[in-house]
Structure formats: C-alpha cells, structure tokens
N, C-alpha and C positions, 0 to 999 in steps of 0.2 A: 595391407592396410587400405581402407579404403580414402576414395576422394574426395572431396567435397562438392562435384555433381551427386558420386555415391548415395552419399549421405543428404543432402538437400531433397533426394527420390525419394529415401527410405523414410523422411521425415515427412514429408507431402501424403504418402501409401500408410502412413501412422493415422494421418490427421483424418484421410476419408473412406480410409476402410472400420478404421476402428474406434474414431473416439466422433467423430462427427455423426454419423449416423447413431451411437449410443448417445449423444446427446439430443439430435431429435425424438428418438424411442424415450419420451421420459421415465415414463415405469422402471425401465431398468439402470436408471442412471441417477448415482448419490452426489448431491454435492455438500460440502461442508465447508463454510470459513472458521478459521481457527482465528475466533476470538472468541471471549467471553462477554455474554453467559451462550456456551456453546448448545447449538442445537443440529441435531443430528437429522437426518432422513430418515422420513418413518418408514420404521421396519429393516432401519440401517443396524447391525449388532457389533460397532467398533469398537473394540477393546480400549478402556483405559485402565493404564495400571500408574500407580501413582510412583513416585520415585525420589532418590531424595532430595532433601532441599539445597534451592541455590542462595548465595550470598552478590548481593549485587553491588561491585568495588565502589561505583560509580564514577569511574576512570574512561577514558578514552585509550582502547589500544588499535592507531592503526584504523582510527573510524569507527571502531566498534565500542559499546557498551561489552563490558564484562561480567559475567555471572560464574563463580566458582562451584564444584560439589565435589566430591571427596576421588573422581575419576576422573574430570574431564574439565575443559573450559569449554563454557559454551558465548555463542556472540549476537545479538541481536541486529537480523536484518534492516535494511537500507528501503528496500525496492521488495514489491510483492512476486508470491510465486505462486507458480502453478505443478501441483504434481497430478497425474493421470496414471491412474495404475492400468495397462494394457491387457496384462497376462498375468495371472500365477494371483500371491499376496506379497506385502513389505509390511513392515514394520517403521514408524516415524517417530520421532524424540522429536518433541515440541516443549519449548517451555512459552506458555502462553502469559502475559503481564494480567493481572490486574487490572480491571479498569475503572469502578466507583471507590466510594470512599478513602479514606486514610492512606488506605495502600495502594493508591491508582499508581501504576505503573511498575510495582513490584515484583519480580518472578522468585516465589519463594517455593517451587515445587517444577517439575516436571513431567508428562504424562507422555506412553508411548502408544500409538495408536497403530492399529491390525487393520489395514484397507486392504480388502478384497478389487477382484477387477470389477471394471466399469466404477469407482469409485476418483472422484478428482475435487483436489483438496487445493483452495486458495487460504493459500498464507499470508497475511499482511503485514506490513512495516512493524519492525518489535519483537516480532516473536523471535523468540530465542532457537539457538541450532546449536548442534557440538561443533569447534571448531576442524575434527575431523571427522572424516565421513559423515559430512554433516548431512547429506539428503536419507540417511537409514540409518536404522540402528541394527543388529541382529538377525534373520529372518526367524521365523518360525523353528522349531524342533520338532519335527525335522527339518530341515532346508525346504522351502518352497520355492522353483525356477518362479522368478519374475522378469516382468519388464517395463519400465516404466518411463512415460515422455514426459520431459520437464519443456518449463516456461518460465522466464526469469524477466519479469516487465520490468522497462526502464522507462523515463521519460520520454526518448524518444527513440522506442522500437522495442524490441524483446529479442533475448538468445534462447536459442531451440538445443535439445541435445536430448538424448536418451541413456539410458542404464538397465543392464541385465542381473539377475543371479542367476547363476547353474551353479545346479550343486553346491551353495553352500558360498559363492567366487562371487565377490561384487567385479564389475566391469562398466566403463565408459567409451562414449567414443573417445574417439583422439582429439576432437574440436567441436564448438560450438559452431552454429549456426544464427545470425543476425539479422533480424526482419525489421528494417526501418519503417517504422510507424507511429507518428506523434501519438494516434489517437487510439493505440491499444492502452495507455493509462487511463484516459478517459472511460472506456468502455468496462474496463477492472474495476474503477471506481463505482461506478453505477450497480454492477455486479455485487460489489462490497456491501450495498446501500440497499440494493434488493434482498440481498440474503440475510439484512438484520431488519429488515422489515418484518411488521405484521398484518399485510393486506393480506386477501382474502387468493388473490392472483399469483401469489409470490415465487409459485414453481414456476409457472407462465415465462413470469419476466425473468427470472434468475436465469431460466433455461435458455429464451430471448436473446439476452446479453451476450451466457455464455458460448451461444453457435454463432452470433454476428465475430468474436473476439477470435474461434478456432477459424474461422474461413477468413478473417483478413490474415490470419496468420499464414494459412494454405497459401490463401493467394500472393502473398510475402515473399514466402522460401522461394521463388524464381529468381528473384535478386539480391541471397543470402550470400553473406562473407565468411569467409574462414575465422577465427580467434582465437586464441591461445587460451591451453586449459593450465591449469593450473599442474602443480611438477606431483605433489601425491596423488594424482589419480582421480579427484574428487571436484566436482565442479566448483567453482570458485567466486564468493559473492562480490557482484563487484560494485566499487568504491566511486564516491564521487570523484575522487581523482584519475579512477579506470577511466573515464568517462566526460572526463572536465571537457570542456571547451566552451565555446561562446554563444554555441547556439545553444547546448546543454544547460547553460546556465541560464537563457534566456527562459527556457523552458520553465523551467523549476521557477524562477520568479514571476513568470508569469501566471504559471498554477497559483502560485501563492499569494500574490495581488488580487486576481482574481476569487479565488476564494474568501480573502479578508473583503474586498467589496459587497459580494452575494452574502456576508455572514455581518453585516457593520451592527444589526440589533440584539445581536446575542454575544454573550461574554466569549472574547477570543483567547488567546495564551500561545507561547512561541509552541507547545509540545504538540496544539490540534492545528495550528498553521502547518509546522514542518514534516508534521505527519501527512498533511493532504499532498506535500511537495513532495514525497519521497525521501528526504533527507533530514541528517537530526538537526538541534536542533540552534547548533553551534554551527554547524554550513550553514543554515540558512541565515542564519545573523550577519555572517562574513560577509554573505554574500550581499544583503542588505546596507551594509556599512564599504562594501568594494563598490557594488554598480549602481547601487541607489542613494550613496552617502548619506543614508540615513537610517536607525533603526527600527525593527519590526513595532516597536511600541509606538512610537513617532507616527510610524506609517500608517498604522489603525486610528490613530486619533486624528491625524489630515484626513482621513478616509469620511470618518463619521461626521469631522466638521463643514466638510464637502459637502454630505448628504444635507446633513441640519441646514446650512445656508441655503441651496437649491429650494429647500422647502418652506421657510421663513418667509422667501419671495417669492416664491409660484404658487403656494400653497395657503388656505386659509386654516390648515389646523392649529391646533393649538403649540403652545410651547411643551404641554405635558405629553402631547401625542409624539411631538418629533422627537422627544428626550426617547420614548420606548424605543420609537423607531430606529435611534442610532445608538441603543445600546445601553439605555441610564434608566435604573429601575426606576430612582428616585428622581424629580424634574431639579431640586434643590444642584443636584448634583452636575446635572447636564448646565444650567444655569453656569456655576462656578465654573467649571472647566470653559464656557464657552469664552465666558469674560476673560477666562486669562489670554487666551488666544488672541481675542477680537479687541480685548479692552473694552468692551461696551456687553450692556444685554443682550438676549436674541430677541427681545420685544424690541427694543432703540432699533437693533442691527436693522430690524425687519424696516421699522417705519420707515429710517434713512436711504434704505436702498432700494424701497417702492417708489419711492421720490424722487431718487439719483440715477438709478440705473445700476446694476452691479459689474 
C-alpha cells in the first residue's frame, strides 16, 4: 500500500509531466464546463447519450438534493470539480440542471459523456452525480484502461486523488491528498466565468486560469494531509459539516458578502448568492442567521441602502440613477423601500445630511 510521501510524488509527476505541459500545449488540450448551454471544444467529438429522466424530491438527504431514475439516486454537488482524463477514455453520468426559464434548476434528464485523454472537465455546484461510483459510469465496450486525476475545490484548499480502470476494475487510491489554498476557489471561479464567456480571447484566459490553478496546486501537494476515503471505494463528496469550522465558515460568508456587495445593482436571490458560496442554500441562510444574526434578504437590502446613502451625499446623481445603481428598475420603488428604512425620502435624506454631516 502506498504512503502518503508515495502518493503526494505520484500526484506532483501527474501534475507536470502530464496535465500541465498539455495545458500550456493548447491545441491539444479540451476544456468543457458542464453547464448549460454546453459548449464543447472545437473539433472536440464527446459523446452524449441522453438517459432517463430524473424526478427531483426536492428533500434534503444528508446535504444533498435528490434526484430519483428507475436505477440509481443521484445527488447534487456542493463544491466544484475537477476531472482530467490522463490515459486511456472514461465515461461520465452528469445530470446537468436547467438554468433559464420555468425550469431553472430542474434536472429532468441525464447525459453520459466519452472523454478522451488530454480532456478536463469542470463540474460546477449542482450538477448532479450517482450516489455510487459517482466519478464513472461504465467504460467503453470494450474496457478501455484509464487514468484519471481528480480535483475536488473547497473554500479553502482542494483534495487531489487519482483513479485507474484495467481491464474493465475501477480502482482508487487509499486517501485523498489536501492542498490548503484559499484562493483555488477564486481562480475556479474566474475559470467558470471565462469558459461561459464570449470574448474573442476566451481560450487564452480559460487556459491562463486553468495553468495558474494546476501549478498552485503542484506547488501545494508539498504540505498535503492524509484524509479518509470513504468505506465503498469511491471518492466521497464532502459536506459542509466535512468541513465546518470557523474559519470555513468565515470563508463562505465572506465569498458571499462580498459577492452581494460587487452585485447590489442587479436582481440577487438566495440560489445565485449560495451558488457563488459553494454551499446550498439553506447553509447559507443558517449560516447568515448564526454569525451574522441576520438574513440573506436583510443583508442585500442594508447592502443597497449603504450604497444609496453614500451616494445621496457624495454624489450629485440623481435619485433615478442611484435607484438602477442599487438595484430598482423602477425609481417609484427604490423611493418606497428607502422611506421605510430611513422614514424620510432620499431627496430630504440627502439635503439633511449635506447639512449635518452623516
């Protein structure tokens, strides 16, 4: 059995012999994020085959959303992933949500995708997995040996681990490997935001992102920990509770503040807040109501009225301009809400406070 120096070598000898230099070589390197509307690498040939439909309970088990089909449960990730196919091909069972209209958020189908090597696939918060052997579905017919390095980003750091087939035999290491690193979610996100872009650069930066993310990861695995895999064999997604602590949670609240700040003029909602946090969307509320004794909708509207005041007083726009700016299509509206708040208009607010001092 190997060690965990072992293993921390062989994951390092992964990262720059085989996926790092195939990500500077762009030509031959696919990336895809699995969301919708998916777009693949040109002259990429991934297999979708469509599969049957899911029912979504809309239950929590255990942190997870549920999705039923006539074989399997499948469960919707927390935290983004990373797959890199090394060697050989795999086969993936994604069930991807929805994301406009009516059915935003629905996973009513599933589709299994045939990645060849040099291919690496970010999975983002949502996407649905089998609850077993959730990183593959099947290999090919015949068996194709593969190998492939996973990335499992958390808030603050990522777990490394790899997986083979021969002949037909999934197989894992014995443990995960943990690269404390605040700002590999940062740079996943960015990644996320390039690859649904449509600039003219977008392979550039995508590729950018994705070689600044594998080399802090290299340079990471020096001061990686052992972690428990989970008992069937299968890597195991972990839970806010895996994971809880106080700086962990700092973390997550602080993505998430920050986010509702950078975002006070466009319509927010708890599902695109806890989405940029990593977590759903009931943690994040707790969370909200535990260390901030206050809730996410609370918090957006002190946010915007923060903004509004600053600009009533330092600023000569108008009241219709600061209403867009913090988020109110209509000025009628930003007016009413401010009044409740302030008990006075933002016209009054302004003149009294250029007077007073705020």
């Amino acid at each position: 059995m190997k060690n965990t120096s072992d293993v921390i070598i062989e994951l390092r000898q992964i990262l720059s012999q085989k996926i790092i230099p195939q990500v500077t070589a762009k030509e031959s390197l696919n990336i895809i994020l699995a969301r919708r509307p998916l777009r693949l690498p040109q002259g990429m040939q991934a297999k979708r085959r469509p599969a049957p439909g899911l029912k979504v309970d809309g239950k929590l088990k255990s942190g997870f959303f549920l999705a039923q089909d006539t074989k399997e449960t499948m469960h919707a990730i927390w935290f983004p992933y990373f797959c890199c196919v090394v060697e050989g091909e795999i086969d993936m069972r994604l069930g991807i949500p929805v994301r406009q209209g009516k059915s935003r958020g629905v996973v009513n189908s599933y589709d299994i995708f045939t990645l060849s090597s040099n291919c690496v696939l970010l999975i983002p918060p949502g996407v649905f997995f089998p609850e077993k052997n959730m990183h593959w579905d099947q290999p090919s017919v015949p068996p194709v040996d593969s190998r492939v390095f996973w990335l499992h980003i958390l808030p603050n750091g990522a777990y490394c681990h790899t997986s083979t087939t021969r002949k037909g035999v999934h197989s894992s290491d014995n443990f995960d490997v943990f690269v404390p690193d605040n700002q590999l979610g940062t740079i996943t996100e960015i990644l996320t935001d390039e690859l649904q872009s449509s600039h003219s650069d977008i392979a550039l930066s995508a590729q950018s992102a994705l070689l600044l993310l594998m080399l802090r990861v290299q340079n990471g695995l020096s001061n990686g920990v052992r972690t428990a895999k989970s008992q069937n064999g299968g890597a195991q997604e972990a839970t806010v509770s895996d994971i809880s602590s106080t700086g962990v949670n700092s973390t997550i609240l602080e993505r998430a503040c920050l986010y509702i700040q950078k975002n006070r003029g466009v319509p927010l909602d708890i599902d695109d807040i806890s989405t940029h946090a990593y977590v759903s969307p009931s943690h994040l509320a707790k969370l909200f109501r535990t260390e901030l004794k206050t809730t996410v909708k609370k918090y957006v509207l002190e946010q915007r009225m923060e903004a509004a005041r600053s600009m009533l007083i330092n600023t000569e726009m108008s009241v219709q301009e600061i209403a867009r700016f913090t988020g109110y299509i209509q000025s009628p509206q930003f007016i009413r809400v401010f009044k409740q708040v302030h008990h006075v208009t933002p016209l009054k607010f302004r003149q009294r406070h250029r007077h007073h001092g705020y």
